[in-house]
C-alpha positions as CSV (number, residue, x, y, z in Angstrom):
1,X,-12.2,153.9,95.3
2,X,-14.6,154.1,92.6
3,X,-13.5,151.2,90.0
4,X,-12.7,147.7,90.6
5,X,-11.0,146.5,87.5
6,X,-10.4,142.9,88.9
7,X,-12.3,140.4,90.6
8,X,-14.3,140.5,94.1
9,X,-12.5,138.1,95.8
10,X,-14.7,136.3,98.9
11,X,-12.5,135.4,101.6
12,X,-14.6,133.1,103.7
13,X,-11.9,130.9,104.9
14,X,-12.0,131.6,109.1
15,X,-14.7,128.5,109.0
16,X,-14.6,125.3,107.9
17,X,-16.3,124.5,104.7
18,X,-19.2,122.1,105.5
19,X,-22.0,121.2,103.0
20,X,-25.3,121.5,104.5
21,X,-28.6,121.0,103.2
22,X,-31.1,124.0,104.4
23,X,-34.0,121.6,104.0
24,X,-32.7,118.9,106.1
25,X,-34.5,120.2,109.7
26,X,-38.2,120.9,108.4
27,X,-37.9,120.5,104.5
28,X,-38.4,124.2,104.6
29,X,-34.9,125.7,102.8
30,X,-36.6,129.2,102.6
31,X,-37.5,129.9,105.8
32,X,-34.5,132.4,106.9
33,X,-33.6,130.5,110.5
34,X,-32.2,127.6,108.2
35,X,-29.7,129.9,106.9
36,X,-26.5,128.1,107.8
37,X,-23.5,130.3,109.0
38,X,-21.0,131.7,107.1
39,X,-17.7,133.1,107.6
40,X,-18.5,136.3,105.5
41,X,-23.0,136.5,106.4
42,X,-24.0,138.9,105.0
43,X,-27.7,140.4,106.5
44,X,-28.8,136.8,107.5
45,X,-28.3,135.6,103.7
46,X,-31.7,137.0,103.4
47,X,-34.0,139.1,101.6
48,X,-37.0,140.8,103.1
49,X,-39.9,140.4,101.3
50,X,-42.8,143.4,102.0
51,X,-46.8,143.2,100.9
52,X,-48.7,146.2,100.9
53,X,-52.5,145.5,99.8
54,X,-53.9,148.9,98.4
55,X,-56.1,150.0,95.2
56,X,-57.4,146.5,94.9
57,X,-54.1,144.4,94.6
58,X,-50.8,143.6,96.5
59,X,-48.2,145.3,96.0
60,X,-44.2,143.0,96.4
61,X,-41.1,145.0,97.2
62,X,-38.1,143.2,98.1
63,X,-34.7,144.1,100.5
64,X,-32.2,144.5,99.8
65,X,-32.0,145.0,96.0
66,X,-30.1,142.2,93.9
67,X,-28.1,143.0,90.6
68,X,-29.6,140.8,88.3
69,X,-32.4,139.5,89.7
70,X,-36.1,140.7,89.3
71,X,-39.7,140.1,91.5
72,X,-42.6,138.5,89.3
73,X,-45.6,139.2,91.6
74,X,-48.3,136.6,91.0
75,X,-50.1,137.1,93.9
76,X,-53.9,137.9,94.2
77,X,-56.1,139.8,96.7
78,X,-58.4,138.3,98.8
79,X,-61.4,139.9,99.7
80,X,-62.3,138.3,103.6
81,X,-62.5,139.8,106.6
82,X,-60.1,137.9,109.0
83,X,-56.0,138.1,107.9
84,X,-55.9,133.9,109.1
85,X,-52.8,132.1,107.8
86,X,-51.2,135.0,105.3
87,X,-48.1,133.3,105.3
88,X,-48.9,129.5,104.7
89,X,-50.9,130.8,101.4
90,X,-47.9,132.7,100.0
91,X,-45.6,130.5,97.8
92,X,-42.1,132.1,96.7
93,X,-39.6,130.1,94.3
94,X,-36.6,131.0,92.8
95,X,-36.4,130.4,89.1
96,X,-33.0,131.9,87.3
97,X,-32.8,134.9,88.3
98,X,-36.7,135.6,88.5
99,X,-38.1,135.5,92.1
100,X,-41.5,134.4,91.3
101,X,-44.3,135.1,94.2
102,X,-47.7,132.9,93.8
103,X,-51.0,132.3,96.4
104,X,-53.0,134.7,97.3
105,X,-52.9,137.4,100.3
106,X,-56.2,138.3,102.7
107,X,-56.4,142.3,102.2
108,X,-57.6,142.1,106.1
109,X,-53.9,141.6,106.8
110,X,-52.4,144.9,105.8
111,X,-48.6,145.1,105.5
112,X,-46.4,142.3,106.7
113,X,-43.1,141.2,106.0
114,X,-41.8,137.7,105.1
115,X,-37.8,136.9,105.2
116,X,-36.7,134.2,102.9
117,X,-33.2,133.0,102.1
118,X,-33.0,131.7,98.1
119,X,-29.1,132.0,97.3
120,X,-26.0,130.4,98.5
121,X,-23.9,132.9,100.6
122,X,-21.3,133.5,97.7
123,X,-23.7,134.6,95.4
124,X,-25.7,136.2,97.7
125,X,-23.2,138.7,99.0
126,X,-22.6,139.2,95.3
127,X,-25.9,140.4,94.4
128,X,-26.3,142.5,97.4
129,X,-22.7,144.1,96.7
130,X,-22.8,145.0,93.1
131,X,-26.6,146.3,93.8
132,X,-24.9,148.5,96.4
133,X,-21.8,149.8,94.6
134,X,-23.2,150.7,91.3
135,X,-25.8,152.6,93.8
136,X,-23.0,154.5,95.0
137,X,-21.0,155.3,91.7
138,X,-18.8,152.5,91.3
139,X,-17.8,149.9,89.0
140,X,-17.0,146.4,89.1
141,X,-15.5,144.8,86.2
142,X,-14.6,141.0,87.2
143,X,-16.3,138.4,88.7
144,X,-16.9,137.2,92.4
145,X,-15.3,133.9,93.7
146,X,-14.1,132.2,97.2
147,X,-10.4,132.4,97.6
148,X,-8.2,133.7,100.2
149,X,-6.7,136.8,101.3
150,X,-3.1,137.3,100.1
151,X,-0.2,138.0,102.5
152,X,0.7,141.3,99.6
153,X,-3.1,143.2,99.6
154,X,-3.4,146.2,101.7
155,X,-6.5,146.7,104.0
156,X,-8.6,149.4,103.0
157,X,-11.3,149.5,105.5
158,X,-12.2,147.4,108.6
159,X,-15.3,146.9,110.3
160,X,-15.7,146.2,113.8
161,X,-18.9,144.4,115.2
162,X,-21.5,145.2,118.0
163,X,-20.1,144.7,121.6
164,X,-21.0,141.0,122.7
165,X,-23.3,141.8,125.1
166,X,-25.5,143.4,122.2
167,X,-25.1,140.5,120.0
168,X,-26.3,138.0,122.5
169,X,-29.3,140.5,123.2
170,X,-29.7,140.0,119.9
171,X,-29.5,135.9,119.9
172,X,-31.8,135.8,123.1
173,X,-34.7,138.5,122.7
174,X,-35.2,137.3,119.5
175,X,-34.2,133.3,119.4
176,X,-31.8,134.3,116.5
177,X,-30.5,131.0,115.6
178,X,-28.0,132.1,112.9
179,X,-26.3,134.8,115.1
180,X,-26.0,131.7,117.8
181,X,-24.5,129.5,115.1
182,X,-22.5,131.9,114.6
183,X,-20.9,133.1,117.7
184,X,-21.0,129.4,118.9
185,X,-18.3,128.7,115.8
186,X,-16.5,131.7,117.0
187,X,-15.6,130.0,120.1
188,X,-13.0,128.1,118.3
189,X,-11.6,131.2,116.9
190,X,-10.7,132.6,120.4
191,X,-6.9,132.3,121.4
192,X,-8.5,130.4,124.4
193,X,-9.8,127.8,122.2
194,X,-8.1,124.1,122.7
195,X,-6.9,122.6,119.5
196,X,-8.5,119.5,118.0
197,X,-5.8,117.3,118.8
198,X,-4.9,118.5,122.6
199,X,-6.2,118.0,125.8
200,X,-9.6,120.0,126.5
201,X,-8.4,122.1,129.5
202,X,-6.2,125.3,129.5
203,X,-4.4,124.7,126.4
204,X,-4.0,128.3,124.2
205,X,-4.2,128.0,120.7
206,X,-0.7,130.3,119.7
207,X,0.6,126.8,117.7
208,X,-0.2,127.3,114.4
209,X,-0.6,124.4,111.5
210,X,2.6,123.3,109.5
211,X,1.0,126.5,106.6
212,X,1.2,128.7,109.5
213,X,-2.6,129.4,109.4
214,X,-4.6,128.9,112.5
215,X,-7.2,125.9,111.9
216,X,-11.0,127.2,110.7
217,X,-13.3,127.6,113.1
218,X,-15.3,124.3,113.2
219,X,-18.6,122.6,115.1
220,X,-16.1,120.0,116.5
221,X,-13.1,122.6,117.7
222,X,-16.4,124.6,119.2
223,X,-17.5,121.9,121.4
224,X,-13.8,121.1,122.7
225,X,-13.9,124.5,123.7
226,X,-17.3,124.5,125.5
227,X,-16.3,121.4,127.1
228,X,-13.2,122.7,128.5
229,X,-15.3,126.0,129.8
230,X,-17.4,123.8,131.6
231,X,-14.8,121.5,133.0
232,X,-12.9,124.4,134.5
233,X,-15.9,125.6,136.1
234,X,-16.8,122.0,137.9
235,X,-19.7,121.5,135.6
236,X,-20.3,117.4,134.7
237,X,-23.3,117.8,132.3
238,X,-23.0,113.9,131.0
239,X,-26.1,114.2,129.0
240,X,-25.0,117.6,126.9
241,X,-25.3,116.3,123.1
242,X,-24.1,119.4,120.7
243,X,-24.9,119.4,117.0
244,X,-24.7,123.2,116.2
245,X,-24.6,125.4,118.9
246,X,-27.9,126.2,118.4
247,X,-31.6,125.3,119.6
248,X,-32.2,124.3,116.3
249,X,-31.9,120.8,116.3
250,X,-33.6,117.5,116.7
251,X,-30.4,115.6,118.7
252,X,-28.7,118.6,121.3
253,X,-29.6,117.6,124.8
254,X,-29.2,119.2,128.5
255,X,-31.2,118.7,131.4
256,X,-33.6,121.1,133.2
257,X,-31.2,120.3,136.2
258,X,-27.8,121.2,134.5
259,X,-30.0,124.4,133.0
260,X,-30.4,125.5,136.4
261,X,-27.0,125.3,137.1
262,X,-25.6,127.0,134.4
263,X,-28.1,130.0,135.5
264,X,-27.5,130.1,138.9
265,X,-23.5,130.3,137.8
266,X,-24.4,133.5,135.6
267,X,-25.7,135.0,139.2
268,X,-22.4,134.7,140.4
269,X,-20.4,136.6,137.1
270,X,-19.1,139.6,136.5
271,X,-21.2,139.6,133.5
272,X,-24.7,138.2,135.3
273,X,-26.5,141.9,134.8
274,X,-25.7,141.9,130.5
275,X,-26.6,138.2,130.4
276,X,-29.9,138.9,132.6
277,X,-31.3,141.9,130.3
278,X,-30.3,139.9,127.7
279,X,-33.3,137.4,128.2
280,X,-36.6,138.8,126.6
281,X,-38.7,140.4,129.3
282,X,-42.1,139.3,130.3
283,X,-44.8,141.5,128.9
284,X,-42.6,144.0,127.1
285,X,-40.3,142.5,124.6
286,X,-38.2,139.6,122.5
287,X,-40.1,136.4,122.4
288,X,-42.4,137.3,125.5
289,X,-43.9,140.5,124.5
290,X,-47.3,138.8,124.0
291,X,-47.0,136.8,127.5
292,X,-47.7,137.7,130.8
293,X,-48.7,141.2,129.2
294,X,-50.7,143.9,131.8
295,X,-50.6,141.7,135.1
296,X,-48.6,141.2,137.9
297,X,-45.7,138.8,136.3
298,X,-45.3,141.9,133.5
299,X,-41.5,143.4,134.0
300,X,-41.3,141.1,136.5
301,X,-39.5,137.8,134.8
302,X,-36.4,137.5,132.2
303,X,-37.5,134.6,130.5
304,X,-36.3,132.8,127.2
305,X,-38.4,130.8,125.2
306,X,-37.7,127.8,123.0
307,X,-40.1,126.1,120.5
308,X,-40.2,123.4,117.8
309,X,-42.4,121.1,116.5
310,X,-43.1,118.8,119.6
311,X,-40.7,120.7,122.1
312,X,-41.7,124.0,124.4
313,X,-39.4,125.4,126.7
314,X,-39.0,128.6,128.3
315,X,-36.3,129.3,130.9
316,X,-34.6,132.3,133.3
317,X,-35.2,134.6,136.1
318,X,-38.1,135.9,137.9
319,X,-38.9,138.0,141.1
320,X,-41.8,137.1,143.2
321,X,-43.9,139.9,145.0
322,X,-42.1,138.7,148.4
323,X,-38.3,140.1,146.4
324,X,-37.5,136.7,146.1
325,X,-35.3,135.9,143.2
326,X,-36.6,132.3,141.5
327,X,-34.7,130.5,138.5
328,X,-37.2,128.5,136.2
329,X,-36.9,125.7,133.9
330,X,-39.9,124.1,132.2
331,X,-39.0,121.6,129.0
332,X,-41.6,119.8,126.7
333,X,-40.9,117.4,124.8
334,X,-43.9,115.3,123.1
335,X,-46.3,115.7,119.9
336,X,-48.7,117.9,121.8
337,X,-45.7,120.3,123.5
338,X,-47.8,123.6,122.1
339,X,-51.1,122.8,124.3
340,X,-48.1,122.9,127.4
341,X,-47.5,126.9,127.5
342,X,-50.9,127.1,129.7
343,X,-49.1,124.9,132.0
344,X,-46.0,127.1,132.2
345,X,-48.1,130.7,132.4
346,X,-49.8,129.2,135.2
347,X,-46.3,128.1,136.6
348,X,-45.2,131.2,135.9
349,X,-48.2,132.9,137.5
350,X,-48.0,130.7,140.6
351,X,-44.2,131.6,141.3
352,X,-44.9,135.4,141.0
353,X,-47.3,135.4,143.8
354,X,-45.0,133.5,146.6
């Protein structure tokens, strides 16, 4: 295939449609974990924005490429010998189809990297696409627009993912909270998944609406399928409040107690050993590469971490020197949560030695 003479049509239809406003958590709508999910994400909806200081100046490339749109570097060098906040003092703003970069950047810093998300999915994955086709040759004479797939086109290529236990390595080492949006709304696409309108326990979902489509994966059809999980596994978590799946939010609640549980549960799956290495690793990777590094915890505790604005959590496995296997939950919540991760290392610390 080399010419497209007709449009790109964007069929994004296996999730519900919900409006969401990316600056509603932090009024931050760049920052690339607000990205909300999408049934056709493409790369994160983001672009990667590189600065390379040299000769005087920094330099602003961005990835991937988007047709139509062009960088306007206005940033300065700073002369100063600590790198300090790089990030707070570099402003980016989306103005047509300029991406306009402002602030200034410490030359101490070196190269670094700054994801930001600026475009709604649709026109996103348009960008990104025609950038990438002409690359390759080809041509693309329509437009690009939402609609579905009809029952007439032929398939032309398919795509498989990664094997779920990558994808929640993924989610975990690195506290992805688009890919956990997104697998959580994928629940409700599994032919396990209850229906909205049925009783949450055992109840396949082979009946398809009146149209003969199966109902878009949604945040509510999600949740009746978690609920039923736990319910046919004994679980009674009366406190569980879920708003997206994600640790993300401001109103999602579970206890340290019910944590627990779940983790001791995992110990007794099929899967435990893929869920296990799937938790960042004390001392060597994910989120706790920079913790418990070069002592006696290092290698030694599957951990995963949780911060927000007022919250620090950090949860998992870990092995004391005696072989003894020990699960851990430690949850902040108040306006000084950040001065707490002392209190958990020394937890930590205190656990690996009994």
């Amino acid at each position: 295939m080399r010419e497209i003479q007709g449009d790109l049509i964007l069929d994004r239809s296996a999730f519900a449609m919900q409006e969401t406003d990316p600056a509603a958590f932090d009024n931050d709508p760049g920052r690339a974990y607000n990205v909300s999910p999408d049934a056709l994400l493409l790369n994160f909806n983001a672009i990667r924005l590189r600065f390379i200081p040299a000769d005087g100046k920094v330099s602003v490339y961005s990835e991937p490429a988007l047709a139509g749109f062009t960088v306007d570097n206005r940033l300065s060098l700073k002369n100063q010998r600590l790198c300090g906040d790089w990030d707070g003092n570099v402003r980016v703003q989306l103005s047509g189809n300029v991406i306009r970069v402002h602030g200034t950047y410490p030359a101490a810093c070196g190269e670094h990297d700054k994801p930001i998300s600026l475009l709604p999915h649709a026109h996103y994955f348009d960008a990104v696409f025609r950038s990438l086709w002409q690359e390759m040759g080809g041509t693309l004479r329509g437009s690009t627009r939402d609609g579905r797939t009809p029952d007439s086109a032929m398939l032309f290529a398919t795509h498989y993912s990664q094997p779920l236990s990558e994808i929640i390595r993924d989610i975990n080492k690195f506290s992805n909270n688009v890919m956990a949006r997104q697998l959580f709304l994928s629940l409700s696409l599994s032919k396990e998944a209850p229906t909205k309108n049925t009783p949450p326990i055992n109840i396949p979902m082979d009946t398809a609406l009146p149209s003969g489509t199966p109902p878009p994966a949604s945040v509510e059809l999600s949740e009746i399928a978690l609920r039923s999980w736990l319910t046919q596994k004994g679980f009674d978590f009366p406190e569980l409040v879920v708003e997206n799946g994600a640790g993300l939010s401001r109103k999602e609640r579970l206890s340290p107690l019910n944590i627990s549980s779940l983790l001791q549960d995992i110990q007794l799956s099929p899967f435990s050993a893929e869920i296990e290495a799937s938790l960042p690793i004390a001392g060597v990777d994910g989120t706790m590469k920079k913790r418990h590094d070069n002592c006696a915890v290092t290698t030694h505790a599957h951990l995963k971490t949780g911060s927000l604005e007022g919250v620090k959590s950090i949860a998992g496995y870990l092995q004391s020197r005696s072989g003894k296997q020990w699960i851990l939950v430690f949850i902040i919540n108040h306006p000084n949560a950040a001065t707490g991760q002392q209190a958990q290392d020394e937890l930590i610390e205190w656990l690996e030695q009994q």
